[in-house]
C-alpha positions, -999 to +999 in steps of 0.1 A: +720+623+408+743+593+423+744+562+407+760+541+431+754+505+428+734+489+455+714+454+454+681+454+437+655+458+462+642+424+465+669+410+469+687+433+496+691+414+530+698+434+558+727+426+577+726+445+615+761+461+619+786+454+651+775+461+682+741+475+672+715+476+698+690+449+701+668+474+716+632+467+706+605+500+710+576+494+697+563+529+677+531+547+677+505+528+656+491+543+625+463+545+609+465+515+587+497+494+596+506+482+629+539+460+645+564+490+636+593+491+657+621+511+667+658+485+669+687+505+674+689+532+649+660+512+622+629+506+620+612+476+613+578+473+598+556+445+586+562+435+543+533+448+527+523+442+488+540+482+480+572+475+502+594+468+467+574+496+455+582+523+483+617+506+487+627+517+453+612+554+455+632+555+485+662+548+467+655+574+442+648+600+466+685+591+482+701+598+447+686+629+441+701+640+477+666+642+495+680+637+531+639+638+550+631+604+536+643+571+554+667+551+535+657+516+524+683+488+541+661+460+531+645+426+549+661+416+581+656+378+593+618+377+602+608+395+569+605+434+578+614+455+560+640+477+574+647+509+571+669+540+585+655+553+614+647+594+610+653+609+643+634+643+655+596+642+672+561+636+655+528+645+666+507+624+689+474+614+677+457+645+685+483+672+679+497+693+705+499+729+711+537+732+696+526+716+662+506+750+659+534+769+651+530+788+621+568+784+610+567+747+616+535+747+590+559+770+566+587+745+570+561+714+561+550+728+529+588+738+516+598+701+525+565+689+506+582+713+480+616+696+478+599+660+481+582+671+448+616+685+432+634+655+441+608+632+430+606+652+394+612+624+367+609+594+389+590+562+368+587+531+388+600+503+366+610+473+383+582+474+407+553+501+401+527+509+429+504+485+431+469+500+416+446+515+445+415+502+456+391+524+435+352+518+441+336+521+406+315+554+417+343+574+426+348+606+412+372+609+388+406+615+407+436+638+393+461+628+365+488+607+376+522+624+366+541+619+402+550+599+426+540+615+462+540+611+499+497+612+496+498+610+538+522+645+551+501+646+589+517+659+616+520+622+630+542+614+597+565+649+596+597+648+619+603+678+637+635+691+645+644+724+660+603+737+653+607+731+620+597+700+592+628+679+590+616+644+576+587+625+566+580+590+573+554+561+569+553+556+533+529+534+530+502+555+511+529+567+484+520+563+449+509+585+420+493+615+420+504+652+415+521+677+431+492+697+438+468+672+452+500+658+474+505+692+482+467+702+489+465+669+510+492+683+534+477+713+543+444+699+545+459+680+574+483+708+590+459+741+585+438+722+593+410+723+571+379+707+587+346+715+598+350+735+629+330+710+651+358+687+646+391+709+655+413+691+676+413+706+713+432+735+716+431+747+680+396+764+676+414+799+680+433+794+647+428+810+615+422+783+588+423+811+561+459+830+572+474+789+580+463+779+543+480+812+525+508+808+550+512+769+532+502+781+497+533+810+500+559+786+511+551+754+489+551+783+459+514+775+445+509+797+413+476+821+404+462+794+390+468+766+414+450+787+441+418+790+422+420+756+415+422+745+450+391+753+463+371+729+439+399+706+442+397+703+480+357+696+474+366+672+447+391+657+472+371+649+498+340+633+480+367+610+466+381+600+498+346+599+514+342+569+490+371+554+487+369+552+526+339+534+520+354+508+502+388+500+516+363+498+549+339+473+534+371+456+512+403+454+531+388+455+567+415+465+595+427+495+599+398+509+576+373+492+587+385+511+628+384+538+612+352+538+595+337+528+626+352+555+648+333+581+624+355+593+597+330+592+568+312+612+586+339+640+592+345+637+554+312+648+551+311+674+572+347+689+559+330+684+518+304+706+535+324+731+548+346+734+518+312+740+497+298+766+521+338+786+523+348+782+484+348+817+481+363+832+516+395+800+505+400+816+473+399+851+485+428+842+512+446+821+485+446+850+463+439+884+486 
């Protein structure tokens, strides 16, 4: 791993190099944060309380030669953080017909796969991740031995050439594990959800073949896949409330999307989890 000396993150100011484009696009907004921009060849997004946090994962993941994360430059002038701009093409909102291809969704679990490798032995010291918002019903989550992505959607994996290149937006990153991180991606590119809520254009897939086809190229073990049924159950009752909270506690971006109806297609993906247990392990292990 490199060691090369660069300022600590809080204290890294980013200088904008000759002749660099003053271009200002603004980018897609997620879920959560929003005022993220595109100037020359960075991107600027709004300081948020895990911005040291993320900034020194990023720098991590840089010295253990992960090139599919952004690099971290630091704060340019009017506070944003700044960071590398990872070129390629994301998914729109709902996902188009090319983001069905079944060697793009191999692709996205290997790079899950090498995130996790490369992330193997990291310890936030300096500046840990802040602690999540946890309502005091939740179910019990996973233990906490890695740091993770915790948000691999098709509108956060750059594409290149049909196949997984980068990941961005890591504002969710924190601990977890590498199954759960892993699980969480291909709940999101199988996808796995109740039927009634497949994005347009993707009824005609196979949930069952796309979530073996994820399972083989991350590399789960025997044992991971007949864990991952219950896991994906556990998974969404835990997100169902912790929805619920961040919704009632941090407002914005929650709050929309509480609103627009997500609880409710927790629900109904808990539900159909439950009712195919058996048929996922079967694929997972056939």
């Amino acid at each position: 791993m490199s060691t090369r000396y660069r300022p600590p993150v809080q204290a890294r100011v980013y200088v904008p190099a000759a002749g660099e484009a003053p271009d200002v696009e603004l980018m897609p907004a997620g879920d959560v944060t929003e005022g993220v921009v595109r100037v020359g060849e960075t991107i600027r997004r709004p300081h948020q309380p895990q911005s040291l946090a993320v900034g020194g994962y990023l720098d991590w993941l840089e010295d253990a030669g992960f090139d599919g994360s952004p690099r971290c430059l630091g704060r340019d002038t009017e506070g944003r953080d700044v960071l590398s701009f990872v070129p390629g093409r994301c998914a729109e909102a709902l996902p188009e017909a090319w983001v069905q291809s079944e060697e793009l969704l191999a692709s996205v679990a290997g790079l899950v796969r090498r995130l996790h490798d490369a992330s193997a032995g990291y310890v936030p010291q300096a500046h840990p991740f802040p602690p999540r918002a946890m309502p005091p019903s939740a179910v019990r989550p996973d233990p906490t031995d890695l740091i993770c992505h915790l948000d691999v959607t098709p509108q956060n994996v750059v594409v290149r050439e049909g196949l997984a290149a980068g990941l961005v937006d890591f504002d969710l990153a924190g601990p977890s594990t590498a199954l759960r991180d892993s699980y969480n991606a291909a709940m999101h590119w199988v996808p796995l959800r109740a039927p009634a809520d497949a994005w347009p254009g993707w009824e005609r897939l196979d949930p069952y073949r796309r979530l073996r086809i994820f399972a083989d190229a991350y590399g789960w073990d025997r044992e991971e896949r007949r864990r991952v049924p219950g896991l994906a159950i556990d998974a969404a009752a835990l997100g169902y409330e912790r929805m619920h909270h961040n919704a009632a506690t941090l407002d914005g971006g929650w709050a929309r999307m509480w609103a627009g109806g997500v609880g409710d297609l927790i629900l109904r993906r808990r539900d159909w989890l439950e009712a195919n247990a058996q048929r996922l392990e079967d694929a997972l292990l056939g």
